[in-house]
ZAMARGU-4260 file (C-alpha; in steps of 0.2 Angstrom, whole numbers, plus 5000, padded with zeros to 4 digits):
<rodrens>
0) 5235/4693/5035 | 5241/4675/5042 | 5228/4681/5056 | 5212/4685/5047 | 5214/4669/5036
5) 5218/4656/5052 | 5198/4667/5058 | 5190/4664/5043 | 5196/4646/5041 | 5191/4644/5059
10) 5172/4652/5058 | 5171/4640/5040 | 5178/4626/5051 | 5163/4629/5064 | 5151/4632/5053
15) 5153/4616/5044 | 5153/4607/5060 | 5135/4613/5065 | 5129/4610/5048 | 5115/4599/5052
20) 5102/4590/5039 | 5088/4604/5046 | 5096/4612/5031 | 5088/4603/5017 | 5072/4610/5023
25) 5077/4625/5015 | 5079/4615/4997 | 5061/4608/5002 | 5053/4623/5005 | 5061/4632/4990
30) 5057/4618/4979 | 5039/4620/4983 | 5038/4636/4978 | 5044/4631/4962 | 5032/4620/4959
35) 5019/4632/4962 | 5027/4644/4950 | 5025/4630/4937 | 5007/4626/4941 | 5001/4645/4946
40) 4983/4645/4937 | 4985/4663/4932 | 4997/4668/4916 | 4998/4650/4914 | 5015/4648/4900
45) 5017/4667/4900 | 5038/4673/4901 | 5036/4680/4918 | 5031/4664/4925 | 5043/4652/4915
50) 5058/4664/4920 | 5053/4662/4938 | 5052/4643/4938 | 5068/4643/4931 | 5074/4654/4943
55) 5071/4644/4957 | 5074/4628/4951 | 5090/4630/4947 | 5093/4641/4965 | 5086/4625/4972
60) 5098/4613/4960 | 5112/4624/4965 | 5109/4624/4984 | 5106/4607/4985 | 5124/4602/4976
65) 5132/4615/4988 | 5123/4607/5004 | 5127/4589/4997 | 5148/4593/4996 | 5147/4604/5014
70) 5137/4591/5022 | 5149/4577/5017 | 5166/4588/5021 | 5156/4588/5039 | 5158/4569/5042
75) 5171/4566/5034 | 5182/4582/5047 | 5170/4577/5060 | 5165/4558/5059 | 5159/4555/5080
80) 5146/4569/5077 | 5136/4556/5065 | 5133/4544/5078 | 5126/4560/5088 | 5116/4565/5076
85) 5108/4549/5072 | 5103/4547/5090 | 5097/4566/5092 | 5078/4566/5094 | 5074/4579/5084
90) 5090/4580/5072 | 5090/4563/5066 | 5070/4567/5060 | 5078/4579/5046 | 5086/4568/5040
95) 5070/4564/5029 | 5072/4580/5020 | 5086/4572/5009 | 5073/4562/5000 | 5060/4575/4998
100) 5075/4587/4992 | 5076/4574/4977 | 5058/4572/4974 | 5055/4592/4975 | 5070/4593/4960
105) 5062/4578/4948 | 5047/4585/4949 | 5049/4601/4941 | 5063/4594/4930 | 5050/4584/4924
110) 5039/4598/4919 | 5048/4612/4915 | 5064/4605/4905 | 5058/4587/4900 | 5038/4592/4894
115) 5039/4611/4890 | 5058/4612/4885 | 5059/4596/4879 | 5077/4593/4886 | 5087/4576/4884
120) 5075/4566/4876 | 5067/4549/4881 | 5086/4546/4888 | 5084/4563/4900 | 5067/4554/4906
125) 5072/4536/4910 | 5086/4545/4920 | 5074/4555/4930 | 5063/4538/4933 | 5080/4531/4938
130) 5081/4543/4951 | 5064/4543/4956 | 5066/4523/4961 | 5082/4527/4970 | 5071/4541/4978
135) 5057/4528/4983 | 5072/4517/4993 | 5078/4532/5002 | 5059/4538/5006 | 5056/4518/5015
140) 5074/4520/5022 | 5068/4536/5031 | 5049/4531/5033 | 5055/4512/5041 | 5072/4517/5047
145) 5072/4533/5056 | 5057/4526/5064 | 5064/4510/5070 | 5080/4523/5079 | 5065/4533/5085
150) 5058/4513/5094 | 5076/4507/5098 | 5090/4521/5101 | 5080/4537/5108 | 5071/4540/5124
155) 5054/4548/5119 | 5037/4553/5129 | 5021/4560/5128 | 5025/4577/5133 | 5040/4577/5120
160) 5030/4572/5104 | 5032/4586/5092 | 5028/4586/5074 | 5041/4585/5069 | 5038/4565/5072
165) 5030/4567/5052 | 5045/4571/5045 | 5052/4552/5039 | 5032/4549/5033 | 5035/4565/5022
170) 5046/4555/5008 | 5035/4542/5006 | 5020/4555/5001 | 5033/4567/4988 | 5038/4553/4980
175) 5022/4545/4977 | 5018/4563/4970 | 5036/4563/4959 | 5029/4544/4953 | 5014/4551/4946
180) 5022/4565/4938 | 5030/4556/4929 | 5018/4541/4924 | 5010/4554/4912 | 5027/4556/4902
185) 5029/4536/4903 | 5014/4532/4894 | 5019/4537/4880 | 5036/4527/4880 | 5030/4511/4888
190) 5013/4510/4898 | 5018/4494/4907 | 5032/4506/4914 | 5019/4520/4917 | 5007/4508/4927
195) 5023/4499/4937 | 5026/4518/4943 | 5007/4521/4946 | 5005/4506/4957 | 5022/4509/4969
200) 5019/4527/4970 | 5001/4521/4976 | 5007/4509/4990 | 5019/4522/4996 | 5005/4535/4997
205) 4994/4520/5008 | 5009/4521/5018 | 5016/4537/5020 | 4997/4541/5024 | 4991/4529/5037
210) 5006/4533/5047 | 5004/4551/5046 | 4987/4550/5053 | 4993/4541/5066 | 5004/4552/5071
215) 4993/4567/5069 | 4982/4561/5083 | 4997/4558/5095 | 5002/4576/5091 | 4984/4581/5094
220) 4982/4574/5109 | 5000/4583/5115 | 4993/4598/5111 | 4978/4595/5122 | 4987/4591/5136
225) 5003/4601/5134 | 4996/4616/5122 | 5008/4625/5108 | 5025/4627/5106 | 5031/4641/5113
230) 5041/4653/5104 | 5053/4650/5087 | 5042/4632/5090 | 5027/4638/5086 | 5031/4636/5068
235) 5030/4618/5069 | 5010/4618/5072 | 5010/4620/5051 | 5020/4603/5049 | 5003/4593/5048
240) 4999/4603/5031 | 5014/4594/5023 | 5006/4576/5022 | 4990/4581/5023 | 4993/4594/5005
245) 5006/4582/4999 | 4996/4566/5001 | 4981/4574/4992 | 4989/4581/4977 | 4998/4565/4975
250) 4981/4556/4976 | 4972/4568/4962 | 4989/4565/4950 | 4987/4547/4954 | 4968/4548/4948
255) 4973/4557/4932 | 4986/4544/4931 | 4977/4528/4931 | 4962/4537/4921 | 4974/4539/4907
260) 4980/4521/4908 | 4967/4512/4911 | 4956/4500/4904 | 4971/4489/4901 | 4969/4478/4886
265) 4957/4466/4886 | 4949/4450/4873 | 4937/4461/4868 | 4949/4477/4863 | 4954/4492/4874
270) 4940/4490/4887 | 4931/4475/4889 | 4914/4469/4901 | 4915/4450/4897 | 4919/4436/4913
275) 4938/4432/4910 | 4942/4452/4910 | 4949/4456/4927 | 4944/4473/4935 | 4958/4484/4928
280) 4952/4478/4911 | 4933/4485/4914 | 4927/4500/4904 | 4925/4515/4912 | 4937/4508/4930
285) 4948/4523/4926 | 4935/4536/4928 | 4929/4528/4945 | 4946/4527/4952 | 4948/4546/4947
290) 4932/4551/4954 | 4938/4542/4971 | 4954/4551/4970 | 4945/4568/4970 | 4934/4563/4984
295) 4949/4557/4997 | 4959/4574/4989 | 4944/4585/4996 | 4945/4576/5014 | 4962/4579/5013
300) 4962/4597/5010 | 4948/4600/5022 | 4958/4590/5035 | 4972/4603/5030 | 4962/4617/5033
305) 4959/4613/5049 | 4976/4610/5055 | 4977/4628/5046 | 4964/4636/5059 | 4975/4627/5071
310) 4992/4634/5067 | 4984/4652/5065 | 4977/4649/5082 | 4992/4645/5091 | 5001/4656/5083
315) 4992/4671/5088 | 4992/4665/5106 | 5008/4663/5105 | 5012/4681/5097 | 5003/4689/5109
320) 5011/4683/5124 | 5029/4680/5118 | 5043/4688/5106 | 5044/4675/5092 | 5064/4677/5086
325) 5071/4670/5068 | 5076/4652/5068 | 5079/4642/5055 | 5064/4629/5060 | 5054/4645/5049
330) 5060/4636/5034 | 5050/4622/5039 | 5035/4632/5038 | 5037/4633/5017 | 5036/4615/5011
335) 5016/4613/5022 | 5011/4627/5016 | 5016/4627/4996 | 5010/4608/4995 | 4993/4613/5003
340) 4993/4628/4991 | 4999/4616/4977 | 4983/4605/4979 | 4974/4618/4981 | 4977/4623/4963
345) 4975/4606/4956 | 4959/4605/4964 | 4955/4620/4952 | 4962/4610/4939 | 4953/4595/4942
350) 4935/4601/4947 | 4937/4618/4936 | 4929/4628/4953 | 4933/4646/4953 | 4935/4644/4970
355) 4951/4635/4971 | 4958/4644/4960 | 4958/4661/4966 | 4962/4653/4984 | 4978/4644/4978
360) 4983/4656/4969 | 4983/4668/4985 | 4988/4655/4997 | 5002/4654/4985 | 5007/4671/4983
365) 5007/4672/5002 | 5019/4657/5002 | 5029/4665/4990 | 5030/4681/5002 | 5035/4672/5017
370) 5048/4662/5006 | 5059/4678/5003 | 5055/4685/5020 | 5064/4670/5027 | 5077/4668/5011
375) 5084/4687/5017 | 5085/4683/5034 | 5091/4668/5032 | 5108/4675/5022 | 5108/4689/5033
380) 5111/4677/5047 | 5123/4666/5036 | 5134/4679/5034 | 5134/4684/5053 | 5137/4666/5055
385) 5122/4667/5068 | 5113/4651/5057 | 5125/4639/5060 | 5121/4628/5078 | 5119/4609/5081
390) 5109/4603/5096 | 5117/4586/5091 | 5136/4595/5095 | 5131/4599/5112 | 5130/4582/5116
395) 5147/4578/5107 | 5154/4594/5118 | 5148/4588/5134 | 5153/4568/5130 | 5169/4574/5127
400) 5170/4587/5144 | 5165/4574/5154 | 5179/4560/5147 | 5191/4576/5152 | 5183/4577/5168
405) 5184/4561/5174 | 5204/4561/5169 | 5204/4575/5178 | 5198/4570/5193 | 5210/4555/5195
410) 5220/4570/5205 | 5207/4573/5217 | 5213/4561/5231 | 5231/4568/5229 | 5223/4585/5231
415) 5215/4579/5246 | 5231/4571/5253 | 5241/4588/5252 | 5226/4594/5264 | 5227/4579/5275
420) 5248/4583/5276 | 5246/4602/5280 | 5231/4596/5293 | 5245/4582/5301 | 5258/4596/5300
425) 5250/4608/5310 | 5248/4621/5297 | 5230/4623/5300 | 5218/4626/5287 | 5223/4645/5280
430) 5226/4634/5263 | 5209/4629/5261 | 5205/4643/5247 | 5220/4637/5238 | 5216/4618/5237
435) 5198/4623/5234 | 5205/4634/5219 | 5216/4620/5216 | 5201/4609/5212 | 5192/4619/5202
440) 5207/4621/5191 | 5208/4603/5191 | 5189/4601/5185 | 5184/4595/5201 | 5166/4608/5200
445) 5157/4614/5215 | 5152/4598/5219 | 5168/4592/5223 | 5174/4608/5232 | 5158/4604/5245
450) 5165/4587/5248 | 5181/4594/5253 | 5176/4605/5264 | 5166/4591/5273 | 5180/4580/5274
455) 5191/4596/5282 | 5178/4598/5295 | 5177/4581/5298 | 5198/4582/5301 | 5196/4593/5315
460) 5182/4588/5323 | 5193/4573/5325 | 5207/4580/5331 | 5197/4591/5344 | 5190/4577/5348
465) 5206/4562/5347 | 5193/4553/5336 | 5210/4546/5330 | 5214/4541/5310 | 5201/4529/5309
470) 5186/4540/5305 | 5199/4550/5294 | 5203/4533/5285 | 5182/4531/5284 | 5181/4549/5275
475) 5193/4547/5264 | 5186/4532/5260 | 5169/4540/5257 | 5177/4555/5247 | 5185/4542/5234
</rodrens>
């Protein structure tokens, strides 16, 4: 009994250790698919559907609690491994899936209990807005900060630019999308407090945008010259989906935002033409700002669609020449394509096209396919413990090897001394094996082992040859 405990509290102790912030993409991807149960455009308010968006908001509520206490029990057993982490290439870049995780949360706790189960109050509102602006300084610290890490402390190249580079852009774009959502509540409160959240969420969409597409042609240009992921990695070719959805249903929220707020008050009442009005106060600015919004939402979901063709593309090359295996970068195939599906249904909503409609709605059922595909294999391999591996660790691992190396091999010149003894002792070189095994238990590697030898046949050569101690003091002096 003593025995199977000390295993399992081993295997939790591992698992905890490689539980790295890839693991929110799961809260991400699942709270994506929440949304698009709230916003599916068929059975729209029906039982079925409300039941569902429960369902996965509070799976995704609960997951995110449980992967907020394991990942803090992880640095607090495991401190060094932060360090690591931050200054992985490709882990640190998950650490954007924090703030998206947050956004993904208020924005369906805004819909569903706050709007349709009129949860809280006005007191249950201003605390998800509180949370929303606490969101907005994580998104800049991940947009602004993971980035300078990525300038500063990592070792990047042309050839190594994966899309994963979006992920610290991501925030800025869900947030924007969360501060929309909830302007429309706002108004009705205080719309000086609506229009605050309209205007910020608007500048972190200007942001999170520009740098996207930025990006985007960097990663273009490596797939050019250095063609898909191979393998497991092939699922990344979807990433650019997430800012390019995200970004444009943020923007047609933002549209209807400002629509609804705007004309401000002006001398001549709610809307006014006269000189001293200034251009928020002009009739009819809200429609035009609406009708932009639409026009840049389109762009972006035809931009989407094309990094869609892409990714199916690729990922038929890749299926056909190689054996894809499950890894858990297939949850970051859910949040791209249930934002991209997300504004593909408010396009529907927006322009009233039959078109969108019935294509979100697919898109999103397909989405919702692919989420419990990965949700089963995912706990299948939880419970095998199979999941659970940091790249960041390996480097840990190997720092910490190579400290017990180099102690280690402050016994190498004794170990070549007791050769040089049995050599000036006549007892010939049968030893040789010995001190070579010697070494190698000492940590010494095959490197090491080849240097000995060297040195040995040096020894005699001398001897034969009464090259005297000389040369052997010059060896030894090489070895060390």
């Amino acid at each position: 009994m003593d025995t199977s405990s000390a295993k399992l509290k081993m295997r939790f102790v591992e698992c905890v250790r490689h539980f790295t912030p890839s693991w929110f993409a799961a809260i991400t991807g699942t709270g994506a698919v929440g949304l698009l149960w709230h916003n599916f455009p068929y059975a729209e308010g029906s039982t079925p559907i409300l039941v569902f968006t429960y369902i996965f908001f509070f799976l995704n509520l609960f997951l995110f609690l449980l992967f907020n206490v394991v990942t803090a029990i992880r640095y607090f057993m495991f401190p060094r491994i932060w360090l690591s982490m931050i200054h992985h290439p490709t882990q640190s870049l998950f650490l954007a899936t924090y703030p998206m995780s947050v956004s993904t949360l208020v924005n369906v706790a805004v819909g569903l209990l706050y709007e349709q189960g009129g949860f809280g109050g006005n007191g249950f509102l201003y605390t998800l807005w509180a949370l929303w602006w606490f969101d907005v300084f994580l998104s800049a610290l991940s947009a602004y900060g993971i980035v300078h890490l990525m300038f500063t402390r990592q070792k990047h190249t042309l050839e190594s630019i994966t899309a994963g580079w979006i992920l610290p852009i991501l925030p800025l774009l869900t947030c924007s999308g969360t501060g929309a959502i909830l302007a429309a509540p706002l108004l009705a409160l205080s719309p000086s407090k609506s229009l605050t959240t309209l205007v910020v969420a608007t500048v972190s969409a200007a942001m999170g945008l520009t740098l996207a597409f930025t990006i985007l042609t960097l990663y273009l240009l490596h797939l050019v010259l250095h063609g898909p992921p191979r393998g497991p990695g092939v699922v990344s070719v979807y990433i650019p989906l997430g800012p390019l959805g995200q970004g444009g249903y943020s923007i047609l929220l933002l549209g209807a935002g400002y629509d609804a707020v705007l004309p401000l008050p002006g001398p001549g009442g709610s809307g006014s033409a006269s000189a001293t009005a200034t251009v928020l106060q002009w009739e009819g600015v809200g429609q035009v700002i609406r009708v932009l919004a639409l026009a840049a939402a389109l762009a972006l979901w035809a931009a989407g669609t094309m990094w869609l063709l892409y990714g199916l593309l690729a990922t038929g090359d890749v299926l056909w020449h190689d054996h894809v295996h499950f890894k858990q970068a297939f949850w970051s195939l859910l949040f791209p394509n249930g934002v991209y599906a997300n504004l593909s249904i408010q396009l529907y909503r927006t322009t009233d096209a039959p078109f969108f409609r019935v294509y979100g709605a697919a898109y999103g059922a397909a989405t919702l396919a692919l989420w419990l595909a990965v949700f089963a294999r995912t706990c299948m391999l939880v419970y095998s413990g199979a999941m659970f591996r940091a790249p960041c660790i390996d480097d840990v691992d190997i720092h910490a090897a190579a400290l017990e190396r180099d102690a280690k091999k402050k016994h190498a010149p004794c170990v070549l001394s007791a050769m040089e003894g049995a050599e000036a002792n006549g007892e010939g070189l049968d030893g040789v094996g010995e001190e070579t095994d010697l070494g190698l238990e000492l940590g010494l590697g095959p490197g090491m082992e080849e240097v000995r030898i060297q040195f040995l046949d040096a020894r005699r050569r001398e001897r034969r040859g009464g090259g005297g101690m000389a040369s052997a003091g010059s060896s030894r002096l090489t070895v060390v």
